[in-house]
N, C-alpha and C positions, 0 to 999 in steps of 0.2 A: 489268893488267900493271905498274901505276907503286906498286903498293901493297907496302908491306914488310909482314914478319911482325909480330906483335902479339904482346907477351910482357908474361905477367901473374904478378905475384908476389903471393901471398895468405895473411895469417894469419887461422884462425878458435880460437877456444874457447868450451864450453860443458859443461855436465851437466846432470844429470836427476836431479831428485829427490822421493821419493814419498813420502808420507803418506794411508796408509790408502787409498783410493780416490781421492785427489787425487796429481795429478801435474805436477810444473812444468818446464819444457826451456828456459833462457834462455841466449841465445847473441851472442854478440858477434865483428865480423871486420871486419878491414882489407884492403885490394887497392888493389895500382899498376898500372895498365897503364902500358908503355914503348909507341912505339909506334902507338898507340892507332885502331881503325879506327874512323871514325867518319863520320855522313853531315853534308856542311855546306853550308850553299846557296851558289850561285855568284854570288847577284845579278843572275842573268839569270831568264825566267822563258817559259813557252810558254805559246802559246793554245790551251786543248782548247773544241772547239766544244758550245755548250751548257752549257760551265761554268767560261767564263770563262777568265782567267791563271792559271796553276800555277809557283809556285816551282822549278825546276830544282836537283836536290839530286845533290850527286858522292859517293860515297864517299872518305875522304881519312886520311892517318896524321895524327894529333895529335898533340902530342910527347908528354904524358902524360894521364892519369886518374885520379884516385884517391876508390873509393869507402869510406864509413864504415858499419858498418850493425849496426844489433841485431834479436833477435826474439824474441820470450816465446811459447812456447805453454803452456797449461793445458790440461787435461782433467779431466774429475770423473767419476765413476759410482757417486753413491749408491744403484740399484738396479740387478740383474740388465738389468730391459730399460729402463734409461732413460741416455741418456750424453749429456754436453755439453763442446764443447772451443771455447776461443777461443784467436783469436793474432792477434799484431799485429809491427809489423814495421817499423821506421824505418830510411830509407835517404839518405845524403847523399852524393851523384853529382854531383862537379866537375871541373871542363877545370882542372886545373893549371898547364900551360905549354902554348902554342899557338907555336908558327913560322908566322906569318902568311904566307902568298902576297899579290902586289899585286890590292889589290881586294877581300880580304876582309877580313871584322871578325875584331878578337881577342880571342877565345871565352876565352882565359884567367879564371878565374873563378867561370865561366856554370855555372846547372848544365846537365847531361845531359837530353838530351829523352826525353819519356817516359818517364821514372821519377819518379813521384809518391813524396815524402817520406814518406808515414804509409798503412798499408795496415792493415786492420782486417777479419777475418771469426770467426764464429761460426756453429755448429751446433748444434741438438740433436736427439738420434735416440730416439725411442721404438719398441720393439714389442710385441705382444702375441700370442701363439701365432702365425700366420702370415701376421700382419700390421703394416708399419712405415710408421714416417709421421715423413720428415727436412723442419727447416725449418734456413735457411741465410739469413745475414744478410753483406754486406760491403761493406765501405767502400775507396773507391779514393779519394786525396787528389789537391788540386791537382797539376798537372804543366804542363812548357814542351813548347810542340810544336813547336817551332822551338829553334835553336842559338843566337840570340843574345836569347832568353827574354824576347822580347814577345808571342809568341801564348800565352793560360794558356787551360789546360783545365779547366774548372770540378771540383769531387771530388764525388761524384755516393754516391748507397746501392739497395743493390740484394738484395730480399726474391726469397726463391725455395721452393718447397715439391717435397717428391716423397713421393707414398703409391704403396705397392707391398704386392702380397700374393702367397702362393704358394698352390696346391692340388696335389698332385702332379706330375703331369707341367706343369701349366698356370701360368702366373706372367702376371699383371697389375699394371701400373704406367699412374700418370697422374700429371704434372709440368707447373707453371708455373713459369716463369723470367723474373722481375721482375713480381711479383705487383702492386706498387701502379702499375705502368706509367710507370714512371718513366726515361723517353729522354733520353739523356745522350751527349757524345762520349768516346768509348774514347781511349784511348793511342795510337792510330793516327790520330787525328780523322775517325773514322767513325764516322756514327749509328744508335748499338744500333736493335733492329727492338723494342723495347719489350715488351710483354704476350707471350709466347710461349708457349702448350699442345701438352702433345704425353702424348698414349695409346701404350700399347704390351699386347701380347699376342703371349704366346710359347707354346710348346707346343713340348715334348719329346718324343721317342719314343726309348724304349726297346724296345733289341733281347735276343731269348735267348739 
């Protein structure tokens, strides 16, 4: 009830431009938030049993924010069934002005929690008659998990595969997600469940 409206004013621009089977989409934008809701620790903290102290976090208006940001995607498809696209993506998320409360730090500056600087993923998809096989590649960079950007979250890489085939009514798939098992803390500071498989089988029916 004590939070104002959050008003964000944002420029972007970009184009797309193609060469034969190559395609490039670079984009660039600015944004202010007035405003600004955000969550910021109080300096107090509770005890959850069996895991210790936990920060106490309020949601609060900031006075501003202002994010910088670009992205490139590519794409290629030198054959019918083969395609590959990467993109990457830089983001520069800062507390511009902060009206301190008594007792808090002033976030002016800082950057933004959880939004890592440099994000990087890649794909490529092959098929062959009714059978496809996607591998996926992505990069999440350092990020602050806290508001006054002493807790860093390591940037971590994360392999994924998914094979799938169809037969008429019948469609099977099987997918690992973080192939080299590589456990790492998410942007929430929570620890991925690493190596993940999972099978599927589907089956249609058609009616006359």
């Amino acid at each position: 009830p004590y939070l104002e409206p959050e008003v964000l004013y944002s420029a972007e621009t970009g184009f797309q431009w193609r060469y034969k089977n190559l395609i490039f989409e670079p984009s660039v934008y600015y944004s202010i938030a007035e405003n600004m809701i955000y969550q910021v620790w109080t300096g107090d903290s509770v005890e959850i049993e069996g895991e210790g102290y936990s920060p106490m976090i309020q949601k609060r208006n900031v006075s501003q924010g202002a994010v910088l940001g670009t992205e490139l995607a590519v794409k290629y498809q030198p054959r019918r069934w083969m395609n590959f696209q990467v993109g990457y993506s830089f983001n520069e998320s800062k507390i511009t002005e902060h009206e301190v409360q008594p007792g808090d730090d002033d976030l002016t500056g800082m950057y933004m929690a959880e939004v890592p600087q440099h994000m990087l993923f890649s794909d490529a998809r092959f098929t062959y008659k009714n059978f496809n096989l996607t591998l996926e590649y992505r990069y999440t960079g350092m990020n602050w998990a806290d508001d006054i950007n002493t807790l860093e979250i390591d940037a971590y890489n994360v392999v994924n595969l998914y094979l799938g085939a169809q037969f008429k009514n019948i469609g099977v798939a099987f997918s690992v997600n973080d192939v080299f098992d590589v456990q790492y803390i998410d942007r929430k500071g929570l620890l991925s469940p690493g190596r993940f498989m999972m099978a599927k089988l589907r089956y249609g029916f058609v009616g006359k």
